[in-house]
C-alpha atoms as one frame of an Amber mdcrd trajectory, in Angstrom:
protein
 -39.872 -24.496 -21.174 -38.622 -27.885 -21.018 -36.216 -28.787 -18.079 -33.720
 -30.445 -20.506 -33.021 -27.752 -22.711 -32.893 -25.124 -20.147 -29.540 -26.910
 -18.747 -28.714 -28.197 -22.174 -28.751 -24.660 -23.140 -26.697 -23.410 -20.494
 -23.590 -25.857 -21.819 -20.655 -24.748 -22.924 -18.028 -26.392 -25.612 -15.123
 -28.034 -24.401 -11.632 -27.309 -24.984  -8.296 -27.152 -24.087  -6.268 -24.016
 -25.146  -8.548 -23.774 -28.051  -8.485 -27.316 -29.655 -12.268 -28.772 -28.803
 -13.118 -32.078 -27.447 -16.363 -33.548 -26.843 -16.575 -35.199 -22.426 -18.370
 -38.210 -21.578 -18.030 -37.505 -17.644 -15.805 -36.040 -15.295 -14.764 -35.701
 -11.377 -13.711 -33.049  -9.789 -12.176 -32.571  -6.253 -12.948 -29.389  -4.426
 -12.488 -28.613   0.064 -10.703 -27.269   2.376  -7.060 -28.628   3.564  -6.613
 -28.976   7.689  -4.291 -30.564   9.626  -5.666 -32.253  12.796  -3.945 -32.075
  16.221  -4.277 -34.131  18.705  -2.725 -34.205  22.664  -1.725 -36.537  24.996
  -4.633 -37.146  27.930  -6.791 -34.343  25.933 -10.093 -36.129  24.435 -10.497
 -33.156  21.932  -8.183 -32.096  18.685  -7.702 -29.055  17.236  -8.066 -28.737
  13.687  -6.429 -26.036  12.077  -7.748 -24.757   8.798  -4.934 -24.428   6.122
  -6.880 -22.835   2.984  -9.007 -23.982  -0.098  -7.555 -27.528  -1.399  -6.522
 -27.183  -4.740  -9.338 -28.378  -7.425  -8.855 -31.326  -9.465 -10.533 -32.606
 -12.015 -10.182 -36.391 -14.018 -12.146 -35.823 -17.073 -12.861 -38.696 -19.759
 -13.151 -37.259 -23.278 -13.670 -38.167 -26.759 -12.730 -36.593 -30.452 -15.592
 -38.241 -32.894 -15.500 -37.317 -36.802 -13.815 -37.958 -40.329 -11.147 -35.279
 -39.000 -10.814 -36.942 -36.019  -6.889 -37.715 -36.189  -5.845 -34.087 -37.436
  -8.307 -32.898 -34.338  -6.559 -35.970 -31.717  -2.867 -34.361 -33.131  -3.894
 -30.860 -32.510  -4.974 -31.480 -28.739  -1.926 -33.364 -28.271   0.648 -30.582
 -29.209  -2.175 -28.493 -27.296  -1.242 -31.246 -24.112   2.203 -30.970 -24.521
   3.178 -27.161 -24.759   4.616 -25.957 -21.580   3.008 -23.986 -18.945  -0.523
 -23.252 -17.786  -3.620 -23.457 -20.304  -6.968 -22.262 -20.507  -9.527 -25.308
 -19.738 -12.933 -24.953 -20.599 -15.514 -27.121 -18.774 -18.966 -27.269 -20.170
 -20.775 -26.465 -17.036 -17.583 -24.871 -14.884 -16.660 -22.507 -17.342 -13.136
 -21.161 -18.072 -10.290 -22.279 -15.497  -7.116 -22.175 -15.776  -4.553 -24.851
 -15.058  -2.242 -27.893 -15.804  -2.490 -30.982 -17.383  -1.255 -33.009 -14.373
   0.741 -36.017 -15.399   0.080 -38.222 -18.286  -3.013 -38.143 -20.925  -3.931
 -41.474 -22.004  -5.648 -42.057 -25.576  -7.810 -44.929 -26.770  -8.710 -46.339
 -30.250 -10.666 -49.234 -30.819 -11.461 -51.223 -34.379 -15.059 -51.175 -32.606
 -15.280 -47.526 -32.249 -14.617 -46.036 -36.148 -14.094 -42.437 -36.823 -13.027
 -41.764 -32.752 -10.448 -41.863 -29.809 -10.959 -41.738 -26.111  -8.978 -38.874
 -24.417  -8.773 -39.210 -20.255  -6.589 -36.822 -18.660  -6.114 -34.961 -15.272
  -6.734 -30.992 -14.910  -5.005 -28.642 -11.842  -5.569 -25.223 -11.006  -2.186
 -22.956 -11.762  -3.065 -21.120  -8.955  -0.178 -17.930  -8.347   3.400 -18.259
  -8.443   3.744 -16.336  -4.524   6.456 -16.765  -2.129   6.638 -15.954   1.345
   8.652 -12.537   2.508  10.155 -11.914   5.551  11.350  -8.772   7.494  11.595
  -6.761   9.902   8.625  -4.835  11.010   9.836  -1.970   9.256   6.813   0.400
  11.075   8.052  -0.968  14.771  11.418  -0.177  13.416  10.685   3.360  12.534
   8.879   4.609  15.584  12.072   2.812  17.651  14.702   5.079  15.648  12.425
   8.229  15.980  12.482   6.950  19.348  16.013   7.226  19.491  16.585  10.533
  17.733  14.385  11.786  20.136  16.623  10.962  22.791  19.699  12.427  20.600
  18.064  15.388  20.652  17.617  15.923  24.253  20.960  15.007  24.691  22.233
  17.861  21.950  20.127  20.393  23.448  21.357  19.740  27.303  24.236  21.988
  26.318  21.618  25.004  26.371  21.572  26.892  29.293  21.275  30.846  30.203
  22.912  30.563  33.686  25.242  33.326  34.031  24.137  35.107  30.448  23.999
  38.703  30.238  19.944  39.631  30.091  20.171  41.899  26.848  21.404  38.302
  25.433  19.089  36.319  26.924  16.238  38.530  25.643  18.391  38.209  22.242
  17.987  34.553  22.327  14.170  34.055  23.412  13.525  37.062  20.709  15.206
  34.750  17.784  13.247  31.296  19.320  10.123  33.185  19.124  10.701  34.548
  15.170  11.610  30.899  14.693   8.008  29.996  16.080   5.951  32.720  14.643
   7.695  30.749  11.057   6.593  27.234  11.948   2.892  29.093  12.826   2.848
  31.091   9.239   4.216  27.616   7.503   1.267  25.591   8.813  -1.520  28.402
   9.026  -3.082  27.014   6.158  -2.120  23.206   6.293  -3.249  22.608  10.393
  -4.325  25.337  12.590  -4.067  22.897  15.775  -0.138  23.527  14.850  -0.202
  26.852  14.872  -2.242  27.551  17.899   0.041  25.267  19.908   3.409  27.117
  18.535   1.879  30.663  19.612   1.259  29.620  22.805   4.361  28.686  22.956
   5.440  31.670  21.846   4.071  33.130  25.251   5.847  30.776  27.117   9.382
  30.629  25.765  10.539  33.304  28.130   9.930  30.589  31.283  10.657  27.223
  29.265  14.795  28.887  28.527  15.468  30.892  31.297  16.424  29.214  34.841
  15.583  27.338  36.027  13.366  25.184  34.376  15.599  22.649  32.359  16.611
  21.879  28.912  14.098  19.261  28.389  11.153  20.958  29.282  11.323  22.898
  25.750  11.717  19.868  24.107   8.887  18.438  25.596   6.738  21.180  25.060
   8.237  21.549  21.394   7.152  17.731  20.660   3.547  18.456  22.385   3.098
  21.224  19.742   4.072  19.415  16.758   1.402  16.067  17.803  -1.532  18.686
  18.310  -1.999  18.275  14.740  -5.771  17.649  13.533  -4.625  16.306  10.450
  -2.555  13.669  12.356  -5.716  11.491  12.971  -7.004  12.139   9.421  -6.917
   9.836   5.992  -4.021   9.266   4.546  -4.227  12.759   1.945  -3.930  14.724
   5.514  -0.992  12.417   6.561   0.784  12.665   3.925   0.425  16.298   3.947
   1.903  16.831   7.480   4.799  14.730   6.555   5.678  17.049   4.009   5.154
  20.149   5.787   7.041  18.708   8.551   9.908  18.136   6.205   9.944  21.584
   4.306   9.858  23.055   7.871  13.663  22.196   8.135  14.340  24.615   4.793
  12.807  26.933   6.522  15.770  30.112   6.041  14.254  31.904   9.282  15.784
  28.310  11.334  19.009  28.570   9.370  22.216  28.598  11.043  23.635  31.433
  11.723  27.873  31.559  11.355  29.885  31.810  14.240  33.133  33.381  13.430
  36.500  34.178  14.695  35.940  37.880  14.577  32.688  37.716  16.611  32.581
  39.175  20.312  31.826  37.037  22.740  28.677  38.042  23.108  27.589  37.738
  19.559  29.406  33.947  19.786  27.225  33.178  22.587  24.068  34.339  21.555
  24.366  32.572  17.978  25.473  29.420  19.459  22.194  29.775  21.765  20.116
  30.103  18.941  21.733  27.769  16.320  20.671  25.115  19.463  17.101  26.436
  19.464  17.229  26.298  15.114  18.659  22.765  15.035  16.082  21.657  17.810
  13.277  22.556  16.092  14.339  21.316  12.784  15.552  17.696  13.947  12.250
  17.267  15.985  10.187  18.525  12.958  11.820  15.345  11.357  11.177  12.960
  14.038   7.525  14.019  13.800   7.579  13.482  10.312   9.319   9.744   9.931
   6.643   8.960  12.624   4.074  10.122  10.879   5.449   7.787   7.974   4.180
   4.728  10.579   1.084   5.840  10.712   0.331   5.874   7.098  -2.471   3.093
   6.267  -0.807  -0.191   4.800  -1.254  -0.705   1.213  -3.610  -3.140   0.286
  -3.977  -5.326  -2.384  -5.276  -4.266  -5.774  -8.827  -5.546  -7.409  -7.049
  -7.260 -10.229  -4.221  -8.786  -7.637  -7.457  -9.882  -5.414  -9.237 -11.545
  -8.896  -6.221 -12.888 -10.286  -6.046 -15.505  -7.490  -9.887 -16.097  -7.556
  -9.453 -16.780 -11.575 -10.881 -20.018 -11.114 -13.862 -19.416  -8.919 -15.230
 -16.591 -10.593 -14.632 -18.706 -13.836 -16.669 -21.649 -11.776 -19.442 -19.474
 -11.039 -19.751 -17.756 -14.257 -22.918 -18.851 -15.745 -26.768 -17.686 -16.448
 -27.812 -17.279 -13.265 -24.732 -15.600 -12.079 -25.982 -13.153 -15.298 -29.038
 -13.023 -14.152 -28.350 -11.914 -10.298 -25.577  -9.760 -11.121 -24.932  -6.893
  -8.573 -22.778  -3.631  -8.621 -22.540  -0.220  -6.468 -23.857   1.786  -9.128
 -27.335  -0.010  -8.581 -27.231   0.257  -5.050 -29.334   2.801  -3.706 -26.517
   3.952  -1.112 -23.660   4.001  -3.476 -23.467   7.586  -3.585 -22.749   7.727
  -0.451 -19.670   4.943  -0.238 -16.407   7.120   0.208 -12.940   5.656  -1.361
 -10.864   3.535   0.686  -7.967   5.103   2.316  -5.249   4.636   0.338  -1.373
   6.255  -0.470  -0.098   6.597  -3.897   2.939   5.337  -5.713   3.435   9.399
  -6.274   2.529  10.241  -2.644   5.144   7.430  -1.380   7.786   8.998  -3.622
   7.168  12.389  -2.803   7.465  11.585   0.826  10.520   9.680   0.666  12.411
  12.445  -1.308  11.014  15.325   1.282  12.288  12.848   4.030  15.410  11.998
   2.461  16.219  15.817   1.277  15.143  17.457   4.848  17.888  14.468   6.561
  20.906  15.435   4.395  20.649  18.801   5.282  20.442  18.276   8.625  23.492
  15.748   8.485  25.425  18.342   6.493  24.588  20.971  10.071  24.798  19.441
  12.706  28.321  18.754  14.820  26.867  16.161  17.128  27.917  12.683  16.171
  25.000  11.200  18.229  22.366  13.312  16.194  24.219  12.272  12.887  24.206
   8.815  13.857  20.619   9.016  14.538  19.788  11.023  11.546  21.799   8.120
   9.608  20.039   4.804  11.179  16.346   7.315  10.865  16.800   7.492   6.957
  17.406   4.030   6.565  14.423   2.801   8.574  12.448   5.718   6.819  14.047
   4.603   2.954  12.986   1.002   3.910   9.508   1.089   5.309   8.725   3.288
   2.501  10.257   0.944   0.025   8.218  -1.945   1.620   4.675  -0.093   0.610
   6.036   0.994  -2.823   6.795  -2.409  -3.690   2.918  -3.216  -2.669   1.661
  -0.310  -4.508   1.252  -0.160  -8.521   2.549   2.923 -10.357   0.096   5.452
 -11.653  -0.526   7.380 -14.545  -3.606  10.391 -14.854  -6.406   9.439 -17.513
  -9.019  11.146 -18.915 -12.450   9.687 -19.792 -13.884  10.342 -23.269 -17.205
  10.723 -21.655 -19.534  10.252 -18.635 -19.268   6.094 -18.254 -19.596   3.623
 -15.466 -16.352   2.869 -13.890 -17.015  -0.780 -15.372 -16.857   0.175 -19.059
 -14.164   1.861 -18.618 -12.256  -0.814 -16.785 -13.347  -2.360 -19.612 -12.014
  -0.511 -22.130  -8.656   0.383 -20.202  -7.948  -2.851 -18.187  -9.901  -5.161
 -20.607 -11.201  -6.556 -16.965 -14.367  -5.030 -15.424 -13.561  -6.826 -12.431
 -10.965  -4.104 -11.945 -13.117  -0.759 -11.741 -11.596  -0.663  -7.932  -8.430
  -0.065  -9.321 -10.261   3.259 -10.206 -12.986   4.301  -7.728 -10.405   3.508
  -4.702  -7.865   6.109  -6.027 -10.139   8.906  -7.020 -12.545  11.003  -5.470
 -15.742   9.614  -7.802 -19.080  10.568  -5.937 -21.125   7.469  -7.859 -19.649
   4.587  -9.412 -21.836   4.973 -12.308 -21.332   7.900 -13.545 -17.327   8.954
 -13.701 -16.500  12.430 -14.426 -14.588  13.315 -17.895 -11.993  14.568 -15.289
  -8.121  13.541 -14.993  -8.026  10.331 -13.133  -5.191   8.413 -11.266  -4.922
   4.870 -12.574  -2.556   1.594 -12.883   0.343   1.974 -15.443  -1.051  -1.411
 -16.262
């Protein structure tokens, strides 16, 4: 094959948002932007890298033919309508960009039938700003932090000094149904749970009676909860435990129980006693479960979020032998073993913030202690706003179904109209190859 007309052939026509043009040459600008400093008495700088330069390109066109004015008058309304275009560069490809500054255009009584077109091209690039805030997962451990504390404080008031034994026996009976609840609740969810809260079972008779000390069941109450397996799993296991930690407080076995006017003093004393147990193992249920919310992986960005900034590279390098050496997981001989990235759902998210948020108003609408409430209040928020921080990172999803066995890149395809985006698919769904994707209900992108 001839060398000429195997790069001849590999040029595309040029245009600007449609309307064609024919180039004579072009220029184009491309590196890296750094800013260089240098120190008194120190002989070497430091250059710090700032990211890719934007590209540029100074392009010198022409428009030849007996049409050649209507063609000149359509790229000039093409030129002047506002925003970002689509350029395309006969050996770049598609970008797209700006017309930055002025276009100039030539005639000449030499050159009949023609104009000269020179004009600038930028890359649009994305329209991102900077955020700032508070470190909302810092800020959530620090308040379960603190309701931890408000919690030991509450249940200081406990004691079985001077108690009557048929009440104290009353007492460590009802903290030991309460248990044997939390053990049947997670049974089937983490068994690390319920082993821990029947051996505390076993032991409740020497963590409330003298004289060990009120914060010694607390303790052993917050050991219990963090033997959880599933609290070092993916986020599916996470996300679990915060929800079982949550429906643990609507639990009716760790109800209060009234106190009334009419009751003995006995009866007063051992409901009080147990309402203190109840409300202790519901509020730390909930400090477990906001801290779980920390733990939960950070969202990360989606395929088309990821491409959608690259536009103009992957339109640079899009060309034969990018064709030709194309690559994909589904022709990879280990691709059936890749697993999905971690990753938390817009449903998951708002699942977990309702379970959080529901499980914290009851508790408010219990409890007597203003330092609990106080804690349960500044808890929520911190909860409400490091959840709303990943929500607003994550897309909304809808289920689809396939119409048939495909490769998650048709159906990107066909759903997305961008291949690029089959991520946006494999990463939220269980699919054991990439090439073949079950004609199963599938959680994807409104979008």
């Amino acid at each position: 094959m001839d060398v000429d007309s195997g790069w001849r052939s590999r040029l595309r026509p040029a245009s600007w948002r449609g309307v064609k043009f024919s180039m004579v040459d072009d220029e184009g600008t491309f590196g890296r932007r750094v800013q260089v400093h240098e120190y008194p008495n120190r002989d070497k700088p430091w250059t710090e890298d700032l990211g890719r330069a934007t590209r540029r390109f100074n392009i010198n066109a022409y428009i030849i033919g007996e049409n050649y004015i209507d063609q000149r008058d359509k790229l000039i309304t093409a030129i002047e309508t506002a925003g970002s275009g689509t350029l395309v560069h006969p050996t770049y490809g598609e970008m797209k960009g700006n017309i930055d500054g002025q276009v100039r255009v030539t005639h000449s009584t030499t050159e009949g039938r023609m104009c000269r077109i020179s004009f600038a091209f930028v890359e649009s690039g994305e329209l991102t700003f900077p955020t700032a805030g508070a470190a909302s997962g810092q800020k959530l451990s620090g308040d379960a932090d603190s309701l931890d504390s408000a919690i030991s404080d509450m249940f200081s008031s406990f004691s079985l000094d001077d108690v009557v034994h048929f009440i104290q026996d009353d007492v460590i009976s009802n903290a030991t149904a309460m248990l044997n609840d939390v053990a049947n609740t997670f049974q089937m969810i983490d068994s690390g749970v319920t082993a821990a809260m029947r051996l505390m079972q076993g032991d409740l008779s020497v963590l409330l009676s003298p004289p060990s000390t009120s914060n010694d069941f607390v303790q052993a109450l917050q050991k219990a909860w963090r033997t959880g397996s599933r609290l070092s799993g993916d986020s599916k296991d996470l996300t679990t435990m915060i929800q079982t930690f949550s429906g643990v407080t609507l639990d009716s076995g760790l109800s209060p129980r009234g106190v009334w006017g009419n009751d003995s003093g006995t009866q007063k004393t051992q409901k009080s006693l147990s309402n203190l147990v109840a409300a202790t193992v519901r509020t730390t249920a909930i400090s477990e479960a906001a801290r779980t919310v920390a733990l939960l992986p950070q969202p990360a960005q989606s395929a088309a979020s990821l491409n959608s900034g690259n536009s103009t590279a992957s339109s640079i390098n899009r060309n034969v032998s990018d064709i030709v050496n194309v690559t994909h997981p589904a022709l990879d001989a280990d691709a059936a073993t890749s697993k999905p990235a971690d990753y938390v759902s817009w449903d998951d998210l708002s699942d977990i913030r309702t379970a959080l948020n529901d499980a914290i108003d009851k508790e408010q609408l219990r409890t007597t202690n203003d330092t609990l409430f106080l804690s349960l209040t500044n808890l929520r928020a911190s909860v409400n706003r490091d959840i709303a921080s990943r929500l607003a990172q994550v897309e909304k999803t809808v289920t689809r179904t396939p119409k048939d066995v495909l490769p998650a890149l048709v159906l990107a395809a066909e759903w997305f109209d961008d291949a690029s985006r089959e991520t946006d698919i494999l990463t939220r769904n269980t699919v054991t190859h990439p090439g073949f994707v079950p004609v199963e209900q599938l959680r994807v992108p409104v979008r």
